[in-house]
N, C-alpha and C positions, 0 to 999 in steps of 0.2 A: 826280397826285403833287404836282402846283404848290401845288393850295390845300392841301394837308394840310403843305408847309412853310412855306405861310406864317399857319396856327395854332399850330404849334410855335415860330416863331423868336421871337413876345416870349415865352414859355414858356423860349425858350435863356437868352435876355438876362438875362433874372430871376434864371436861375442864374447864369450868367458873372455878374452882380453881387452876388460874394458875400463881404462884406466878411472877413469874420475869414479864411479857405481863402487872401484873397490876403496878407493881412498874415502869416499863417504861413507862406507859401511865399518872400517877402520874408525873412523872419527865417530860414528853410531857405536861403537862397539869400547872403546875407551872411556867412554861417559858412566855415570853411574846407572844407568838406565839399562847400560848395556846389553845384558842377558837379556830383557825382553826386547827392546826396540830393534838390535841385531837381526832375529830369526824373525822380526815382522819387518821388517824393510827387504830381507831376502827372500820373504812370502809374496810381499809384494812385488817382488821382482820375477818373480817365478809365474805368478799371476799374469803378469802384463807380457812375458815371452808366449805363453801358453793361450792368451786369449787373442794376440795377433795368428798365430801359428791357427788357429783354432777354424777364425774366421776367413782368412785363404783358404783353407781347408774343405770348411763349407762352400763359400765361392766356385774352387775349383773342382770339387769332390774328387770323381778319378776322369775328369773330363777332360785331365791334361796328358792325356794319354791318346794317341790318333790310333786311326784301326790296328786290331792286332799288335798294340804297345810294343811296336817296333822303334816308334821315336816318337817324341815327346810333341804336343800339337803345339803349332805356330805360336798361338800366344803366350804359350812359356818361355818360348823365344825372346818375342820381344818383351816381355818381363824381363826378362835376366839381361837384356843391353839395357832397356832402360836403369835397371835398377845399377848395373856395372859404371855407368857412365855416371849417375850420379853420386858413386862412391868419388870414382876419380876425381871428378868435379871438387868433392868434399877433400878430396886429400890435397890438392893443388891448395885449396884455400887454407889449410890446416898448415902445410907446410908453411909459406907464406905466413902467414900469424904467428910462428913460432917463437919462442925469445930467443935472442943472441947470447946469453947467457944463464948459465943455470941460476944465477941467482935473481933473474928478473921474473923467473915461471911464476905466476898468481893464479890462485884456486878461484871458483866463484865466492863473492860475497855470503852468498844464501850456506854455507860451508861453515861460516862462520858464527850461525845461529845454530849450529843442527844440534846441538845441545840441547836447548831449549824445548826441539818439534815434540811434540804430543804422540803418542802411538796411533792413530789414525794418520800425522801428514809425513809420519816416518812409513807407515804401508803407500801411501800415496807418491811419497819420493820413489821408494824402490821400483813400485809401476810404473812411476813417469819417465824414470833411466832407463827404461827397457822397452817397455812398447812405444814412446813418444821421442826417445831418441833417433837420429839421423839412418845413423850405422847400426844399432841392434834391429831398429822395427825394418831394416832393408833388408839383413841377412836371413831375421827369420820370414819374412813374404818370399825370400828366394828360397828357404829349404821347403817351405810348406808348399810351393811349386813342386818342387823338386820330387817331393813325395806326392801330390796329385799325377806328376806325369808318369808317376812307375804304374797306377793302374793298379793299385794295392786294394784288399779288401777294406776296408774301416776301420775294424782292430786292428790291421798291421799297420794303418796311416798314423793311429793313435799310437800303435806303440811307439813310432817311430819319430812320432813327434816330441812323445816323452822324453828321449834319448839325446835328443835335441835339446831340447828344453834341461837335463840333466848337466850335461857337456856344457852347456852357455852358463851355467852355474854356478861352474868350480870356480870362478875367479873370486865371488862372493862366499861362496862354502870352506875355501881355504883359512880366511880370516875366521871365521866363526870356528872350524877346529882347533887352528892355535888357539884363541880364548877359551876353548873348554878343555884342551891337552897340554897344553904348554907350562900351566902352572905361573908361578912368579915371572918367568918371559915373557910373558905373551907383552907386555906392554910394550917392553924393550923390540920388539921383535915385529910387531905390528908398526910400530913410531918409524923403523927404518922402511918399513916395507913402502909406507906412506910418501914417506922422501923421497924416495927414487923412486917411487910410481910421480910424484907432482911434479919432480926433475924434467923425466922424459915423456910425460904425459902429451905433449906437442908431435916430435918425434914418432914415439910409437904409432899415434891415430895415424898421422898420415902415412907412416908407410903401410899399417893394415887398409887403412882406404885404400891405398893402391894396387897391392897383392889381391886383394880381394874380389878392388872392382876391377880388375885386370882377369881375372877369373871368372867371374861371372858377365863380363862381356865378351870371353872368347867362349864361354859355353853357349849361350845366347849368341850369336850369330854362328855358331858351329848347328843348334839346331835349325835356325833360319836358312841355311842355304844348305840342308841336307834335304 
């Protein structure tokens, strides 16, 4: 179970850093609403990591293990090129869309209503950033691979999905502790973090699309031609 978490935890990281999910959950989180809609948008994020991870899981059970879980069978393979190549794909064009200057970065429109969302399309936002996004629903079909091909019992898939699913969190968990620990900063302190998460929110995706799917394409064809 040791080495199958520790292929999944830059797999977490990459989610946990996931700019726009945390700037929304900041902007959920400074509203009046905040204390409730906060920890149901991060539910719902937590929900939608754990029910893609869930259903790979089912898919692949421990069938991603070839005889004697010496190496990981073929299709995990080509999973992790496919899924690598279309990180890079993603980051090429992320790059490329970037703004020329910090001051032309624009958030989405829908951002600018979340004030407004209800407790139901505030749980519904958190799931849709996480399991319906590009790069989170990629990385976690590559770790839930990843833990199918170790050939784990089921509690230790689950556990280890947990862990997963934990790790891919903190980026949203951070914000909601300043709001509860911070005291009178939290405003001040969240508003910067916000800033320079929508600064370099361009920048950062593409280079984790890169690292990433540069990583999960040389482990996928490292298993293909073993």
């Amino acid at each position: 179970m040791g080495k199958v978490l520790g292929d999944v935890l830059g797999l977490a990281a990459g989610v946990a850093i996931s700019p726009l999910p945390i700037i929304a959950v900041i902007l959920v989180l400074v509203t009046p609403r905040g204390r409730l809609n906060g920890p149901l948008f991060t539910i719902g994020w937590i929900v939608g990591l754990s029910a893609v991870g869930a259903v790979m899981l089912a898919i692949g059970g421990s069938g991603g293990a070839s005889t004697g879980h010496q190496q990981p069978a073929a299709w995990v393979g080509g999973l992790k090129t496919g899924l690598g190549l279309l990180l890079v794909l993603f980051g090429v064009r992320q790059w490329r869309r970037r703004p020329t200057a910090a001051t032309e970065a624009q958030l989405p429109k829908w951002m600018a209503a979340i004030d407004r969302f209800t407790p139901i399309k505030i749980t519904g936002l958190g799931l849709a950033l996480s399991a319906a996004n590009v790069k989170n629903a990629s990385l976690t079909i590559a770790a839930a691979s990843s833990i199918s091909a170790a050939g784990l019992p089921v509690g230790q898939q689950v556990a280890s999905l947990a862990v997963f699913v934990v790790i891919g969190s903190l980026g949203l968990l951070a914000p909601l502790a300043v709001l509860l620990f911070a005291g009178e900063r939290a405003t001040s302190v969240l508003s910067s973090w916000k800033d320079w998460t929508a600064r370099h929110n361009a920048a950062v995706m593409a280079a984790l699309f890169f690292v990433l799917g540069a990583k999960l394409l040389g482990d996928g064809i490292s298993i293909l031609v073993s």
